[in-house]
TIMI-2910 file (N, C-alpha, C, CB; in pm, 1 decimal, decimal comma, always signed):
<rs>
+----------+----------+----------+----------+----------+----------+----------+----------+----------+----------+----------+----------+------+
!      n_x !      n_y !      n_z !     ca_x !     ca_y !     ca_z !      c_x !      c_y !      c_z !     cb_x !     cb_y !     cb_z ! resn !
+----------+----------+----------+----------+----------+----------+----------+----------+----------+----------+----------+----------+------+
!    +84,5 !   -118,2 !     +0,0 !     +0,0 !     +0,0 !     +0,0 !    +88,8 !   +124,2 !     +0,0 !    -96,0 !     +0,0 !   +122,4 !  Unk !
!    +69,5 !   +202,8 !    -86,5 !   +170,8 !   +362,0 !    -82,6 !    +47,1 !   +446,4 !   -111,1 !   +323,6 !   +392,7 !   -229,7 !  Unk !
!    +45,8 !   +542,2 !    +41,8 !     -7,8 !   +678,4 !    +38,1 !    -24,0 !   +736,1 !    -94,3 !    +74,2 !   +765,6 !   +112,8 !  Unk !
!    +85,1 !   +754,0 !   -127,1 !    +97,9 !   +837,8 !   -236,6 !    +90,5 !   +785,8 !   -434,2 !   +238,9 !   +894,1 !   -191,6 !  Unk !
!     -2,8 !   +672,1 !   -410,9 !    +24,8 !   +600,7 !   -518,9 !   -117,7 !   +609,2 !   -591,1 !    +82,3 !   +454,3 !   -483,4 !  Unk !
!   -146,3 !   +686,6 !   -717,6 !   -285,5 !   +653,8 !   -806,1 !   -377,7 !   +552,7 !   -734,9 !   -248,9 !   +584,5 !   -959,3 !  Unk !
!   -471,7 !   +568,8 !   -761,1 !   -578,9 !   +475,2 !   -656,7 !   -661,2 !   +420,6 !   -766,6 !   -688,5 !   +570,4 !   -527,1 !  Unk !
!   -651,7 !   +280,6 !   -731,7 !   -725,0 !   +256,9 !   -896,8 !   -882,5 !   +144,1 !   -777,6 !   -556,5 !   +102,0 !  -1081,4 !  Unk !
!   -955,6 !   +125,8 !   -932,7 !  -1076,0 !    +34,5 !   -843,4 !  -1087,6 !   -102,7 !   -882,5 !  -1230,3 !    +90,3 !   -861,7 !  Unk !
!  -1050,2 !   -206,6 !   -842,1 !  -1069,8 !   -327,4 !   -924,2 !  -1212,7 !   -380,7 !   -904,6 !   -964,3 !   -438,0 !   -887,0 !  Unk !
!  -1230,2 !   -506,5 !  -1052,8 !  -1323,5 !   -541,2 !  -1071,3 !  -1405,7 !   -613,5 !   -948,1 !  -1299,4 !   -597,7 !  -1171,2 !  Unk !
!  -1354,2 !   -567,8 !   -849,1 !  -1445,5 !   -670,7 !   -693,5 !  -1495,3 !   -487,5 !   -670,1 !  -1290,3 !   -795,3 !   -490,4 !  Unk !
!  -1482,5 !   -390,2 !   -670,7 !  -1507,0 !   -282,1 !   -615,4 !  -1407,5 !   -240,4 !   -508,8 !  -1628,5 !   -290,7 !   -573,0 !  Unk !
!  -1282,7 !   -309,2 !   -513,4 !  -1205,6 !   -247,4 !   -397,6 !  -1109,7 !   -130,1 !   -388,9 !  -1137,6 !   -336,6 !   -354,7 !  Unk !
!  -1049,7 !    -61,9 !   -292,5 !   -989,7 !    +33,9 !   -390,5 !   -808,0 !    -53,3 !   -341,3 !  -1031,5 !   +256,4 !   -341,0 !  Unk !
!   -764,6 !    +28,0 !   -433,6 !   -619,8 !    -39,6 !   -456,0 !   -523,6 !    +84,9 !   -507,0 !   -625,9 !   -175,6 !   -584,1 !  Unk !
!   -402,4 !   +114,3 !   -415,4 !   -306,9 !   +216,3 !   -383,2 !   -188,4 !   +166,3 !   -365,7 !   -336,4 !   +288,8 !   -276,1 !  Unk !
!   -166,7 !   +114,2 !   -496,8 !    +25,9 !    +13,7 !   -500,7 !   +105,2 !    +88,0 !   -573,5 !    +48,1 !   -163,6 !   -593,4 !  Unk !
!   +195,4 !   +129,7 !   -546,6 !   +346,0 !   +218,5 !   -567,7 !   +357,8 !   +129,5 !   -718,3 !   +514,0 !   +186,3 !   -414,0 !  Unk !
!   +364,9 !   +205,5 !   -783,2 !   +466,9 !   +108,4 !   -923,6 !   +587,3 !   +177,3 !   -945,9 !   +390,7 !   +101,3 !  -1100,5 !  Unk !
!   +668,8 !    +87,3 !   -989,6 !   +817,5 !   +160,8 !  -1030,4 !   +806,2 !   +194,7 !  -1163,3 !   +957,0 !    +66,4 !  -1016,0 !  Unk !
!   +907,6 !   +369,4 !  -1164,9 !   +936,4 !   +440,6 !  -1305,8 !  +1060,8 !   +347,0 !  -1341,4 !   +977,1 !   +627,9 !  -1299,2 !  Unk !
!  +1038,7 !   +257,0 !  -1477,2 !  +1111,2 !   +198,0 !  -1523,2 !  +1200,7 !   +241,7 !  -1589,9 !  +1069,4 !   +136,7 !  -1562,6 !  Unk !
!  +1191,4 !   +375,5 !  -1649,5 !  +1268,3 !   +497,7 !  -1705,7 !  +1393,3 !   +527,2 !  -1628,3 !  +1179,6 !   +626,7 !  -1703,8 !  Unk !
!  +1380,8 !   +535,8 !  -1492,5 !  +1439,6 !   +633,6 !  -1375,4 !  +1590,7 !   +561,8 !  -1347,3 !  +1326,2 !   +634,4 !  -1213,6 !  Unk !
!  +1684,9 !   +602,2 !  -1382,0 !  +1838,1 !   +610,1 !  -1390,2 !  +1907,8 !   +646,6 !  -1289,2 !  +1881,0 !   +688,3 !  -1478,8 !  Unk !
!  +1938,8 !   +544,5 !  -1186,3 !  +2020,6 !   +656,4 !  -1049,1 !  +2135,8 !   +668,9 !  -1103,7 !  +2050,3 !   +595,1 !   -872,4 !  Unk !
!  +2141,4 !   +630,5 !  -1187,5 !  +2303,6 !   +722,3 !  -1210,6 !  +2346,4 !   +862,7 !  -1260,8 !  +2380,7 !   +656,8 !  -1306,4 !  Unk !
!  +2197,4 !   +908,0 !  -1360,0 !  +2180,2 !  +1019,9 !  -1357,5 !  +2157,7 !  +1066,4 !  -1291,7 !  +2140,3 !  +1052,0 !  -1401,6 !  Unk !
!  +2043,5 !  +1017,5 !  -1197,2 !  +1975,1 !  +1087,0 !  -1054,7 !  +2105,5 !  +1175,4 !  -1005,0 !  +1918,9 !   +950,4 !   -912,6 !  Unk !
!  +2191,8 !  +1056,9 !   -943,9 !  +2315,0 !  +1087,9 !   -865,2 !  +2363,4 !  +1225,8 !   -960,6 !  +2439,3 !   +940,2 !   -859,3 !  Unk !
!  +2417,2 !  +1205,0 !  -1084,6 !  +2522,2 !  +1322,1 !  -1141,6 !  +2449,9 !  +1441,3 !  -1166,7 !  +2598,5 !  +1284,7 !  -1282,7 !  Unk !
!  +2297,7 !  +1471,7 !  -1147,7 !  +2219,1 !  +1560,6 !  -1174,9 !  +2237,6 !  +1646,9 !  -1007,5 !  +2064,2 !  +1490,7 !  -1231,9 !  Unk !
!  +2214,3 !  +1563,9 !   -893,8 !  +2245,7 !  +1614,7 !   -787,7 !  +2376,0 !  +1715,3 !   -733,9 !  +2239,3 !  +1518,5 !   -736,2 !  Unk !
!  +2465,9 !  +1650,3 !   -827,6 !  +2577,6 !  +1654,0 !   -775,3 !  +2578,9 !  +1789,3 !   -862,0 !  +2683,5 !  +1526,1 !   -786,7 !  Unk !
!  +2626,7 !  +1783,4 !  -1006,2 !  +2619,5 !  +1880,3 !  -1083,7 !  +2496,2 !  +1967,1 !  -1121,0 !  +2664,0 !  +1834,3 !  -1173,6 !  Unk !
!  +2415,7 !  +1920,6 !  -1124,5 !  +2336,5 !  +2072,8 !  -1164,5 !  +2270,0 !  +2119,0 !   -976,9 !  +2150,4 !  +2032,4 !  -1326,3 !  Unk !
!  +2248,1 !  +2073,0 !   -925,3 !  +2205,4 !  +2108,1 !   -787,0 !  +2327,1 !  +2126,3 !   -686,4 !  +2109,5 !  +1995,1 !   -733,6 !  Unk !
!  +2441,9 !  +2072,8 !   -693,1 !  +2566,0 !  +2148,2 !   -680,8 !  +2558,6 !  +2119,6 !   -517,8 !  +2566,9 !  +2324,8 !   -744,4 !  Unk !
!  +2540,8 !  +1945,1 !   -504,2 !  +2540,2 !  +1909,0 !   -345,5 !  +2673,4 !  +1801,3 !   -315,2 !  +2374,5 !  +1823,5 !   -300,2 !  Unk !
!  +2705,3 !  +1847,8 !   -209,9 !  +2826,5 !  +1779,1 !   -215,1 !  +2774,1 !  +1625,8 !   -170,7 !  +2946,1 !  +1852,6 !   -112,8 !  Unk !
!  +2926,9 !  +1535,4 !   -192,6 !  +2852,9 !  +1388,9 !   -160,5 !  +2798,0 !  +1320,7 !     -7,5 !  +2958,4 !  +1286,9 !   -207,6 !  Unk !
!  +2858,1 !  +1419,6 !    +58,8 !  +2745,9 !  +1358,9 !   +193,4 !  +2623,1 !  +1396,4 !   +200,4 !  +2780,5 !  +1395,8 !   +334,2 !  Unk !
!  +2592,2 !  +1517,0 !   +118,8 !  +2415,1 !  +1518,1 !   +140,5 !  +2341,9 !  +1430,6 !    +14,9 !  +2343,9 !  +1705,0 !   +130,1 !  Unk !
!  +2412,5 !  +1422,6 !    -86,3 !  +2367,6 !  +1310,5 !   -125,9 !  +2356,7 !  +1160,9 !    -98,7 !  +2400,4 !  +1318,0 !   -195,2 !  Unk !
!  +2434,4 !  +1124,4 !     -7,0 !  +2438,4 !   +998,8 !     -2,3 !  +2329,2 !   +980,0 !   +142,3 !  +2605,0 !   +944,0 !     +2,5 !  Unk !
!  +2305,0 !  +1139,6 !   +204,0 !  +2168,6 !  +1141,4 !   +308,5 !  +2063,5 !  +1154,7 !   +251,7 !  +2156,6 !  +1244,5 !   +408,1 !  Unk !
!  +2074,6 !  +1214,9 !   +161,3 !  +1911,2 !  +1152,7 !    +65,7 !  +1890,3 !  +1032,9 !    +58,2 !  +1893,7 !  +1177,7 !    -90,9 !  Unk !
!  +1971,2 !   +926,5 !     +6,8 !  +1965,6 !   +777,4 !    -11,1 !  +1927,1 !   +720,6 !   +108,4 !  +2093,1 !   +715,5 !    -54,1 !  Unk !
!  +1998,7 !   +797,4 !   +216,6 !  +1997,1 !   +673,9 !   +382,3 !  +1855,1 !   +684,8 !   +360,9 !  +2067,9 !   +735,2 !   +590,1 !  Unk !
!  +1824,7 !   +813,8 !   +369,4 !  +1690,9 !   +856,8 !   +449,1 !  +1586,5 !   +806,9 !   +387,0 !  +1663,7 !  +1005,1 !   +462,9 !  Unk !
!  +1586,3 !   +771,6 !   +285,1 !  +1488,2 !   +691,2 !   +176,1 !  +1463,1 !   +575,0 !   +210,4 !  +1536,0 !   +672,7 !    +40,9 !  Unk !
!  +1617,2 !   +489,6 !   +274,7 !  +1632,0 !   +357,1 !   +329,2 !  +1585,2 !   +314,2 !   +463,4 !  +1755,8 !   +331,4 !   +327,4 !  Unk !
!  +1590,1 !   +449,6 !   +569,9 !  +1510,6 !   +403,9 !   +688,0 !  +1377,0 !   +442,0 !   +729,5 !  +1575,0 !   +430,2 !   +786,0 !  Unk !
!  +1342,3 !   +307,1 !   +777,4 !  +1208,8 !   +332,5 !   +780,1 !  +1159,0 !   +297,1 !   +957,5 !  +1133,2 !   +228,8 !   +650,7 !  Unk !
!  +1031,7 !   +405,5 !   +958,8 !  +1032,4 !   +400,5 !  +1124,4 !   +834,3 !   +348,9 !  +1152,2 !  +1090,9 !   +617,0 !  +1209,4 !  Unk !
!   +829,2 !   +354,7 !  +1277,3 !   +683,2 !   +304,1 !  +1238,8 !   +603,2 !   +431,8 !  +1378,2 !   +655,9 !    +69,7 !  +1273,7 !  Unk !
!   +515,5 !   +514,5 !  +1337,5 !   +439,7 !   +614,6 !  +1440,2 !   +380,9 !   +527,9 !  +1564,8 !   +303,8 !   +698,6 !  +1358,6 !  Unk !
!   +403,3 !   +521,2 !  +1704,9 !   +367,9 !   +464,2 !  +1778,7 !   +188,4 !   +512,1 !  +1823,5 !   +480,4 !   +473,8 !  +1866,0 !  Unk !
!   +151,5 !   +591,4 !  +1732,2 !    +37,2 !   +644,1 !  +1765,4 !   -103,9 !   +583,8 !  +1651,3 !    +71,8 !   +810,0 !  +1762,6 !  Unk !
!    -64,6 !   +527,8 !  +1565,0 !   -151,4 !   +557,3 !  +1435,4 !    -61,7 !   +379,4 !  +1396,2 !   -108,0 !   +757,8 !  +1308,4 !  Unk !
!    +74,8 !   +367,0 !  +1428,2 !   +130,0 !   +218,9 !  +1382,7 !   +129,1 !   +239,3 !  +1213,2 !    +10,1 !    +68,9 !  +1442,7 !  Unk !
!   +121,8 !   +396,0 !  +1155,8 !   +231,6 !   +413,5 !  +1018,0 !   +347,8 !   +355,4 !  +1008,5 !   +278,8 !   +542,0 !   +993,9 !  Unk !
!   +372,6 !   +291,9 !   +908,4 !   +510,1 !   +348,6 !   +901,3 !   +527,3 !   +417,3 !   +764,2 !   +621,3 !   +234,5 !   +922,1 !  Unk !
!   +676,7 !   +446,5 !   +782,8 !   +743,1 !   +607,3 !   +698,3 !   +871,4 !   +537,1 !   +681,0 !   +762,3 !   +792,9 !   +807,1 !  Unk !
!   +884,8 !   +692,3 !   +599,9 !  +1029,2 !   +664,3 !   +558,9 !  +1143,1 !   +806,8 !   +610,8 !  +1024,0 !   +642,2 !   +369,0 !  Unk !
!  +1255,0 !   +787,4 !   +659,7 !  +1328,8 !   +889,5 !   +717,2 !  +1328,8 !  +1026,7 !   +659,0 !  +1451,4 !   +848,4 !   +722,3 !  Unk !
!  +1300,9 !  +1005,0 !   +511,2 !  +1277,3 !  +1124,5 !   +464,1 !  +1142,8 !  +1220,3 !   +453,9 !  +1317,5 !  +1105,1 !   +362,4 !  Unk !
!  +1061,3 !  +1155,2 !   +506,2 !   +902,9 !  +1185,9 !   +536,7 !   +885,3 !  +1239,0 !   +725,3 !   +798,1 !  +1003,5 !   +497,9 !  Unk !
!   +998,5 !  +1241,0 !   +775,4 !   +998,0 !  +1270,8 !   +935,3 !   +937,3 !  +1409,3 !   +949,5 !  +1157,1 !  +1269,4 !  +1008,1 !  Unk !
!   +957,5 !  +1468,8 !   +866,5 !   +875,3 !  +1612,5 !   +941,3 !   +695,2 !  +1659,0 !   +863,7 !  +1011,2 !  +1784,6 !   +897,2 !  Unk !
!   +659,5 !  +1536,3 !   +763,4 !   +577,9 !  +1534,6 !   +690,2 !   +386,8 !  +1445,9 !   +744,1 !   +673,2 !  +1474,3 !   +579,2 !  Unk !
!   +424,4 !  +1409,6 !   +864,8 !   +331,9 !  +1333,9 !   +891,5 !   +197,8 !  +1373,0 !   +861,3 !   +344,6 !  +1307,0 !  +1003,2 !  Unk !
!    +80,2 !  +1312,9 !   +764,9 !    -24,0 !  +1318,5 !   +736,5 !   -124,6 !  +1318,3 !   +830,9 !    -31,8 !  +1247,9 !   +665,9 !  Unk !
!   -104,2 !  +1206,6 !   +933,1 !   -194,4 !  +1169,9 !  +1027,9 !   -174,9 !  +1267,5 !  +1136,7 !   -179,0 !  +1028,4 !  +1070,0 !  Unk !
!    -36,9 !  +1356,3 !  +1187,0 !    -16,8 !  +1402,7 !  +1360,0 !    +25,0 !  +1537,2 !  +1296,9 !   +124,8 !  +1306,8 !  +1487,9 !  Unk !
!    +17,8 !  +1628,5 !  +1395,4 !    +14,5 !  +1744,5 !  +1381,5 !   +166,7 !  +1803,6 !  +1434,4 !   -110,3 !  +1789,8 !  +1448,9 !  Unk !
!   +160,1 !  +1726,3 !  +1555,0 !   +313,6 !  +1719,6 !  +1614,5 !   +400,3 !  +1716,4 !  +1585,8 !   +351,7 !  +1661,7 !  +1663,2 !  Unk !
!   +494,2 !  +1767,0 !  +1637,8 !   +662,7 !  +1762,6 !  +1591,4 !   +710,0 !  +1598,2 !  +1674,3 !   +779,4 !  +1943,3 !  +1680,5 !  Unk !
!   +744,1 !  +1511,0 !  +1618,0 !   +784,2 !  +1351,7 !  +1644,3 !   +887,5 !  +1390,3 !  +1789,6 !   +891,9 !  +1258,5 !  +1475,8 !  Unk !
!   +857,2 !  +1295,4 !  +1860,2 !   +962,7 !  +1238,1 !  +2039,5 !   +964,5 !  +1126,8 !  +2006,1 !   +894,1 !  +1243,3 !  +2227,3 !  Unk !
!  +1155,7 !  +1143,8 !  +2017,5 !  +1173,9 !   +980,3 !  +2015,8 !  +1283,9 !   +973,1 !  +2173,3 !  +1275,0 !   +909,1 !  +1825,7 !  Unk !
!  +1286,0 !   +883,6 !  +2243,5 !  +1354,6 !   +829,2 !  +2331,1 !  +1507,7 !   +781,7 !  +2278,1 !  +1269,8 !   +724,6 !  +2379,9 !  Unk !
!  +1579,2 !   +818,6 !  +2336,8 !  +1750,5 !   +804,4 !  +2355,2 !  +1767,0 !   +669,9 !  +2292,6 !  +1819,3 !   +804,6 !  +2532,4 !  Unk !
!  +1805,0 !   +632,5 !  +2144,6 !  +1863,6 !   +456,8 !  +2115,2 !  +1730,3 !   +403,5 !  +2114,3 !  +1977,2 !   +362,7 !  +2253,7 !  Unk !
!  +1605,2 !   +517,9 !  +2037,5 !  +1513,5 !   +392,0 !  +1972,4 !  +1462,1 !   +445,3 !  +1840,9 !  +1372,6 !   +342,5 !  +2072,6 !  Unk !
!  +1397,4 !   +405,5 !  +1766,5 !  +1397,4 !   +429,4 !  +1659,1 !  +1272,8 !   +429,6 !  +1661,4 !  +1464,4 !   +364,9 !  +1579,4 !  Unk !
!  +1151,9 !   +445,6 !  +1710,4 !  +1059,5 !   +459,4 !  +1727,7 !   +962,5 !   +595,6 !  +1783,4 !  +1068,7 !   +373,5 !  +1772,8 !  Unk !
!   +922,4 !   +695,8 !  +1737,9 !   +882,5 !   +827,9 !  +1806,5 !   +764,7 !   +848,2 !  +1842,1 !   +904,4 !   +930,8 !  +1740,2 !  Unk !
+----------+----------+----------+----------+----------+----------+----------+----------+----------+----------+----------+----------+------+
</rs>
């Protein structure tokens, strides 16, 4: 299920919200477009990538997200508390 994914209706009447991959999409350009035309050096690029990679789960609602969605929450209004060595807020 992805939030953010076209919502289609299948033939039972259900609705259905599945992420598909851009088969087009080149990280290798991705990467040299960052670097050169957006002019970021390689540790904030390579924190775009982490942050894409970790994923946390809302102890309130039992979302989960992705590190780069931390200040974006749909469901809470709040600014996220997390406890010292957990990964959970």
């Amino acid at each position: 299920m992805c939030p953010k994914a076209k919502i289609f209706i299948d033939f039972h009447g259900s609705v259905i919200a599945q992420h598909v991959a851009d088969r087009s999409w080149d990280i290798n350009k991705f990467v040299m477009y960052l670097r050169q035309k957006q002019n970021l050096p390689w540790k904030e690029i390579f924190m775009k990538f982490y942050a894409r990679l970790c994923d946390f789960q809302c102890d309130d609602c039992g979302e989960r997200f992705i590190g780069a969605e931390l200040n974006h929450c749909s469901f809470h209004t709040l600014t996220p508390k997390f406890s010292a060595g957990v990964n959970q807020g």
